[in-house]
C-alpha positions, 0 to 999 in steps of 0.5 A: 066776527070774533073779538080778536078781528074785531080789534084788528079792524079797529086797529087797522081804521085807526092806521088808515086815518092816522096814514091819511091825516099825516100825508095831508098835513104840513110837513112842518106839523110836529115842529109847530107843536113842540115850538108851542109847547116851548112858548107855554113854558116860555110864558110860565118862566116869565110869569115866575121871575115877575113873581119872584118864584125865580131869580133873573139869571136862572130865568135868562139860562132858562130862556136860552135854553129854551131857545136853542132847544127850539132852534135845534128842532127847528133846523132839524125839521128843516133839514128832514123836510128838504130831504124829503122833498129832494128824494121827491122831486129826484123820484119824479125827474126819474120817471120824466127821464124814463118817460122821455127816454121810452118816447124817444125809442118808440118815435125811433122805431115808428120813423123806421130805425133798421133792425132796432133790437139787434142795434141795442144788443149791439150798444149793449155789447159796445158799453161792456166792451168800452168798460172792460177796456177803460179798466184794462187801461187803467190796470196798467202800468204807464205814465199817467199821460200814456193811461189818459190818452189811451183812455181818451182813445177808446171813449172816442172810438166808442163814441165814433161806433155807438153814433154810427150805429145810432144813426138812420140808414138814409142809403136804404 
């Protein structure tokens, strides 16, 4: 094996440890860190000020400081960390609900739903329709109540056609 894949290798192992050891680690690992190193330097400003190295109120701004820099990286960490698990748990109710959804059409079509395909289609071509008349309600140009109940009006009459075309032919 020639030099330059050798380096690729060791390169490549060296990613696949850091990726694995990163995914298993709190995800708060970074902010412990850097809330110790503030503490270190914590300890070395008390340390100078009760040798004298540094007067009271220099130690006190440094204090703060140190402090609200802390603090920032803190709410940061925390802000990241929620938002991460959000994208998490929306990522794992998506394929629930695909999951579900898929089950519910399946059990559609083993209980023997008619012409299922075709009935999709059907719904399918229902949604574009409702659409293009919600928007050519509300292009024009009426009272507002007019537009509301025109467009209450043709939800209720998709609703009327998207259930009965739901629903099982019990007559067949």
């Amino acid at each position: 094996m020639s030099e330059k894949w050798e380096n690729f290798e060791a390169l490549a192992r060296r990613n696949q440890s850091g990726l694995a050891t990163s995914g298993t680690s709190a995800p708060l690992a970074p902010i412990n860190e850097q809330i110790e190193s503030i503490r270190k330097q914590e300890l070395d400003l008390i340390g100078r000020f009760k040798r004298n190295a540094i007067d009271r109120k220099a130690a006190l701004s440094a204090l703060r400081s140190m402090y609200e820099a802390q603090l920032d990286a803190a709410k940061h960490a925390l802000t990241r960390a929620v938002d991460v698990e959000k994208k998490r748990i929306d990522t794992v109710a998506d394929k629930y609900i695909f999951q579900i959804t898929e089950e519910y059409l399946r059990n559609m079509r083993e209980l023997g739903l008619q012409n299922f395909d075709s009935r999709m289609q059907t719904l399918l071509q229902l949604n574009e329709k409702m659409a293009s008349l919600i928007q050519q309600a509300e292009a024009q140009n009426v009272p507002p109540s007019v537009r509301d109940t025109t467009i209450s009006n043709i939800y209720k009459k998709y609703k009327e056609f998207s259930d009965k075309l739901m629903e099982e032919e019990t007559s067949k």
